[in-house]
N, CA and C atoms as an extended XYZ file, in Angstrom:
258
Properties=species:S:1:pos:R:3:atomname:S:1:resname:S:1:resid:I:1 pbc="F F F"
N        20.478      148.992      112.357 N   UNK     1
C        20.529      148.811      113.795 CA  UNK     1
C        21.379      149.924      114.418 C   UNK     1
N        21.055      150.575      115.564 N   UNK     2
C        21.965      151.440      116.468 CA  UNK     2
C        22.542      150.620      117.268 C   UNK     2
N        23.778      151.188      117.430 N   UNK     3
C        24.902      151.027      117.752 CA  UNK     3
C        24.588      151.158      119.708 C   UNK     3
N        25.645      150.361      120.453 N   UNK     4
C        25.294      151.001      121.858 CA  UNK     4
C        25.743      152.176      122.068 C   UNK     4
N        26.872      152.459      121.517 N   UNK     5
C        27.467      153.395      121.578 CA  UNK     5
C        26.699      154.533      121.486 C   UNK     5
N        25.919      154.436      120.489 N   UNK     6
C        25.074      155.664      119.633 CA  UNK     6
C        23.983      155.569      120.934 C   UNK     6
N        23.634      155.106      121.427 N   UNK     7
C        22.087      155.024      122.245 CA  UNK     7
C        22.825      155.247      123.829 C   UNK     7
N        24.144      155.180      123.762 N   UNK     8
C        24.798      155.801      125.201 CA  UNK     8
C        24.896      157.035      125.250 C   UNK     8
N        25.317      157.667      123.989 N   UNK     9
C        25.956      159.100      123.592 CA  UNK     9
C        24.291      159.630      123.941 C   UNK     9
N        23.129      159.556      122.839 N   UNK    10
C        22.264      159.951      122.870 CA  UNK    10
C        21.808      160.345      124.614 C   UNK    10
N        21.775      159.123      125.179 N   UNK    11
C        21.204      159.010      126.767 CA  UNK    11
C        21.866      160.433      127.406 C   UNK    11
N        23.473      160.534      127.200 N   UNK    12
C        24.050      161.438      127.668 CA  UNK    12
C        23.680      162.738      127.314 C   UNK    12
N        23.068      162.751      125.998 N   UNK    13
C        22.705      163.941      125.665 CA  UNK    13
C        21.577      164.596      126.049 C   UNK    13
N        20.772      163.749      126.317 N   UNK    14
C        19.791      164.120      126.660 CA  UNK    14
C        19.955      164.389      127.961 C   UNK    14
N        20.755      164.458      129.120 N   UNK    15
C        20.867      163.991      130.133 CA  UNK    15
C        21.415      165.826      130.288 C   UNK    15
N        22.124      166.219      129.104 N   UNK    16
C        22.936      167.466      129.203 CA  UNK    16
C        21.584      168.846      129.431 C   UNK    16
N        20.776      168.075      128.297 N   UNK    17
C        19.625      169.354      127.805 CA  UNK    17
C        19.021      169.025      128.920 C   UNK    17
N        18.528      168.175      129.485 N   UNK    18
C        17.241      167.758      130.761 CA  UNK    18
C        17.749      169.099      131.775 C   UNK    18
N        18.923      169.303      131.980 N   UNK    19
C        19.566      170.115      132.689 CA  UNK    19
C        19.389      171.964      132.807 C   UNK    19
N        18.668      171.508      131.587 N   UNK    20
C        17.880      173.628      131.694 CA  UNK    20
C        16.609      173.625      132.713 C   UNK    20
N        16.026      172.148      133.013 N   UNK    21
C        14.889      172.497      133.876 CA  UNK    21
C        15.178      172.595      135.271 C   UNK    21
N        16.700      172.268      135.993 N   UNK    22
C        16.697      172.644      137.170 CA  UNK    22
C        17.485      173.827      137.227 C   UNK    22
N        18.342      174.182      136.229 N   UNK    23
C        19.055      175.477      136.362 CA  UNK    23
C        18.033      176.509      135.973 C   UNK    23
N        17.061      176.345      135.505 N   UNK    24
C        15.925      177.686      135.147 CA  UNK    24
C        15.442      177.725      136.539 C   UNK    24
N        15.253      176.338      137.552 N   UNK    25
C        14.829      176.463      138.579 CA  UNK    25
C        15.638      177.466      139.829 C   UNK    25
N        16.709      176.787      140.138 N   UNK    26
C        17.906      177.502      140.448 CA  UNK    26
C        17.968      179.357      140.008 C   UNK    26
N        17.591      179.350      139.142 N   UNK    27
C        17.907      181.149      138.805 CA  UNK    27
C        16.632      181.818      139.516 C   UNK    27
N        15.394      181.087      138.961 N   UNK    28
C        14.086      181.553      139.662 CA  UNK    28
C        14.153      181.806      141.426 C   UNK    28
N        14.611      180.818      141.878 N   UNK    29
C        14.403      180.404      143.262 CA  UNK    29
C        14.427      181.540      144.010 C   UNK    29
N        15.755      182.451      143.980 N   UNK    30
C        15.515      183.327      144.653 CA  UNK    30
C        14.744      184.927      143.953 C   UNK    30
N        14.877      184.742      142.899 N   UNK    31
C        14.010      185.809      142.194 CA  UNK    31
C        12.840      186.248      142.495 C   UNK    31
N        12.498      184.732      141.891 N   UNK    32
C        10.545      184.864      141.914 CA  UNK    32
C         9.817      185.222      142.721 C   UNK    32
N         8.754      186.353      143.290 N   UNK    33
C         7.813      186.896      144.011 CA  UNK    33
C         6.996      184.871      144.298 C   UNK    33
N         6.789      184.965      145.457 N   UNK    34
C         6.092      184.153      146.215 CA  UNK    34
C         4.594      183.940      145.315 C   UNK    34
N         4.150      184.815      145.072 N   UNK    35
C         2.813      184.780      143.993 CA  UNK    35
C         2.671      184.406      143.104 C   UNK    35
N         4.074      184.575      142.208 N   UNK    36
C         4.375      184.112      140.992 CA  UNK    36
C         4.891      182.834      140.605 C   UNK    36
N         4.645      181.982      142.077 N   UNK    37
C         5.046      180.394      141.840 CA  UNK    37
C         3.613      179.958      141.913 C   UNK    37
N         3.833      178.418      140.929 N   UNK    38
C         2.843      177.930      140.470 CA  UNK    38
C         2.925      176.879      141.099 C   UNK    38
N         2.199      176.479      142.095 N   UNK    39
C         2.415      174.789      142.876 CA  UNK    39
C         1.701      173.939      141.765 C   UNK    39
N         1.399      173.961      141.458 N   UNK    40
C         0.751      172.515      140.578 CA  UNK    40
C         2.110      172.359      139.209 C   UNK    40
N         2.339      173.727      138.506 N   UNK    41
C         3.359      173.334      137.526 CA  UNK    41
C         4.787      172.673      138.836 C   UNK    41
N         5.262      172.995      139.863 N   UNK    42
C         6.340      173.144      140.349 CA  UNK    42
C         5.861      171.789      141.079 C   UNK    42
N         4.771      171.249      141.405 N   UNK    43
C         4.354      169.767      141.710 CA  UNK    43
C         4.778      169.173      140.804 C   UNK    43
N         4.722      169.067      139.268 N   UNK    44
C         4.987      168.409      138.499 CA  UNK    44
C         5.704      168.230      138.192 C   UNK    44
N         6.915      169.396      137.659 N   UNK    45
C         7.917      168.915      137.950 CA  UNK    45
C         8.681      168.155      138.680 C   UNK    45
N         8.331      168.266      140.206 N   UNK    46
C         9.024      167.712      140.558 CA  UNK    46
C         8.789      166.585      141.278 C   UNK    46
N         7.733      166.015      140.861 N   UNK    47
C         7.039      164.842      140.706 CA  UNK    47
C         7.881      163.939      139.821 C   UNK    47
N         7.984      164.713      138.191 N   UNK    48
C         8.601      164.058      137.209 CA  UNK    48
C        10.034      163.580      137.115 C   UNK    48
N        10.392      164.607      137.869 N   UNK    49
C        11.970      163.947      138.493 CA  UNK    49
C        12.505      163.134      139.553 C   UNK    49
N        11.124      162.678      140.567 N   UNK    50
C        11.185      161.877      141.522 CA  UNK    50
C        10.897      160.558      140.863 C   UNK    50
N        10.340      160.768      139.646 N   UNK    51
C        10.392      159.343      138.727 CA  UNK    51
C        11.388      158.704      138.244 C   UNK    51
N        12.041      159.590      137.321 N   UNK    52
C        13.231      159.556      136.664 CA  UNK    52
C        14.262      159.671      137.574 C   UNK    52
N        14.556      160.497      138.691 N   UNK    53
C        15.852      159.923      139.694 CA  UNK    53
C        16.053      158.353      140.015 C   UNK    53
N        15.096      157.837      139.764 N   UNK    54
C        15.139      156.542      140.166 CA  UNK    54
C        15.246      155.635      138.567 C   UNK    54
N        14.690      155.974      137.890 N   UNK    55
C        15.059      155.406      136.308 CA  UNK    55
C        16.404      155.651      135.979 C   UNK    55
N        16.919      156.729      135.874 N   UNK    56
C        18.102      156.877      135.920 CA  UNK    56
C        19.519      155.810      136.433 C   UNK    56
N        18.898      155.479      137.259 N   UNK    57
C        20.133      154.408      138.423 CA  UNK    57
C        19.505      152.959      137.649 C   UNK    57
N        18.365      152.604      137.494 N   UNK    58
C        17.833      151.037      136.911 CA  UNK    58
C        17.979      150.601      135.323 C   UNK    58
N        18.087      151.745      134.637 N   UNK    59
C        18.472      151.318      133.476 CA  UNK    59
C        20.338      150.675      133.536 C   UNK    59
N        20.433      150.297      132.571 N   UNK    60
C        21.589      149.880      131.863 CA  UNK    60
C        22.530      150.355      130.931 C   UNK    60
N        23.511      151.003      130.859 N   UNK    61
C        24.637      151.128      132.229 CA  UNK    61
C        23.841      152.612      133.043 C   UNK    61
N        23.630      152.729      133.905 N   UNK    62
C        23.236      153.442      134.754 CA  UNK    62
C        23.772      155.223      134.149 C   UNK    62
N        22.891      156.394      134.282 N   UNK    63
C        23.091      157.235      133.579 CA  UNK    63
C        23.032      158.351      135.165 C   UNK    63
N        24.493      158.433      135.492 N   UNK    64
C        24.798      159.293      136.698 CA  UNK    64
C        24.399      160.675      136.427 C   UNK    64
N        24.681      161.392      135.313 N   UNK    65
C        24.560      162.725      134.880 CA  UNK    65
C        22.832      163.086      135.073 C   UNK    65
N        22.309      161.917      134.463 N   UNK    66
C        20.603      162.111      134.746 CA  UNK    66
C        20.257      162.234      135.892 C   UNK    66
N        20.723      161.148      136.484 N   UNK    67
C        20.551      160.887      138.450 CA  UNK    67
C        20.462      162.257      138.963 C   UNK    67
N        21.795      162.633      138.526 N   UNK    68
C        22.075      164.072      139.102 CA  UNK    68
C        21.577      165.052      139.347 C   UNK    68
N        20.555      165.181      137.467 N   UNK    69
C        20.149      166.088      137.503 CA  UNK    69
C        18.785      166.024      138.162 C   UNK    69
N        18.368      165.070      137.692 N   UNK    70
C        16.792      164.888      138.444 CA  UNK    70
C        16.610      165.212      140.063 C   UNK    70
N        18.247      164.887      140.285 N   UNK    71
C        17.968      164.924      142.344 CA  UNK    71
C        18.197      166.154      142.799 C   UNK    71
N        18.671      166.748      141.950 N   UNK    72
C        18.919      168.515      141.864 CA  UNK    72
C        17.820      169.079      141.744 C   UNK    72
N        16.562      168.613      140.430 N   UNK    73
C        15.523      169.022      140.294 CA  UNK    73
C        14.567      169.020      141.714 C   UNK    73
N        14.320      167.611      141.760 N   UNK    74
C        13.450      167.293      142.950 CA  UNK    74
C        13.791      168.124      144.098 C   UNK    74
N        15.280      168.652      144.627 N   UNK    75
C        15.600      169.700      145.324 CA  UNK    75
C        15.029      171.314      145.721 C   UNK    75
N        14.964      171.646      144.329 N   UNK    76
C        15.154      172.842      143.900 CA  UNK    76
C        13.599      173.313      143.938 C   UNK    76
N        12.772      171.989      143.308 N   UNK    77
C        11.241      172.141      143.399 CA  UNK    77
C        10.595      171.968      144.193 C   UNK    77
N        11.045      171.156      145.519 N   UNK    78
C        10.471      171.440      147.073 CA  UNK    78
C        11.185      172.708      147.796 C   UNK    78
N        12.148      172.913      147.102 N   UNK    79
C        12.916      174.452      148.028 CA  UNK    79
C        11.763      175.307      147.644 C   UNK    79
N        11.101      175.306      146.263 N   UNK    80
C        10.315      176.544      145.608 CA  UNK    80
C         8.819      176.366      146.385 C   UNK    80
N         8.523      174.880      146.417 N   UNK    81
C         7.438      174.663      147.353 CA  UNK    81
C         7.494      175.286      148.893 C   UNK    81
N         7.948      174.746      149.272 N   UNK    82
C         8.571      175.290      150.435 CA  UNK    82
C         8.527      177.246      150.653 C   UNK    82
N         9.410      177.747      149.488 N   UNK    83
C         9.155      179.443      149.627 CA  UNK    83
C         7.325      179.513      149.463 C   UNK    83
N         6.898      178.842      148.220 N   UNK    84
C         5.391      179.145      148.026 CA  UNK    84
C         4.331      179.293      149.476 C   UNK    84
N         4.761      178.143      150.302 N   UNK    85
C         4.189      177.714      151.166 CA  UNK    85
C         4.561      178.764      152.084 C   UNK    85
N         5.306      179.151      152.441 N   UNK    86
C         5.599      180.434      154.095 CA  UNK    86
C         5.700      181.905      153.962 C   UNK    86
């Protein structure tokens, strides 16, 4: 049997790595040529984090670091929508 402990740590960890998909976003943002954004990948993303921002807060004990990152994501991927678009 796992431990809670072990399945808290894990949550957190994962919560650390989830965290390269809005900071890759973040570096791109102002980089990337307008052409070179992909609305359907950059939909999805941040689609996928408008899921999970909210999973994040309903699970048990609530995983703030995820919250975080996901609401950062969902941010970062309508900012990129947003450049795509004007």
């Amino acid at each position: 049997m796992v431990s809670a402990t072990a399945v808290r740590r894990f949550g957190y960890v994962g919560a650390a790595a989830n965290w390269l998909i809005p900071l890759a976003a973040i570096v791109n943002l102002p980089t990337r040529k307008p052409s070179e954004i992909d609305p359907l990948m950059t939909g999805v993303l941040g689609t996928y984090s408008a899921v999970f921002v909210r999973w994040s807060i309903a699970i048990s004990p609530p995983n703030y670091p995820l919250f975080l990152c996901h609401a950062t994501n969902c941010v970062v991927q309508a900012a990129t929508l947003v450049r795509k678009a004007v």
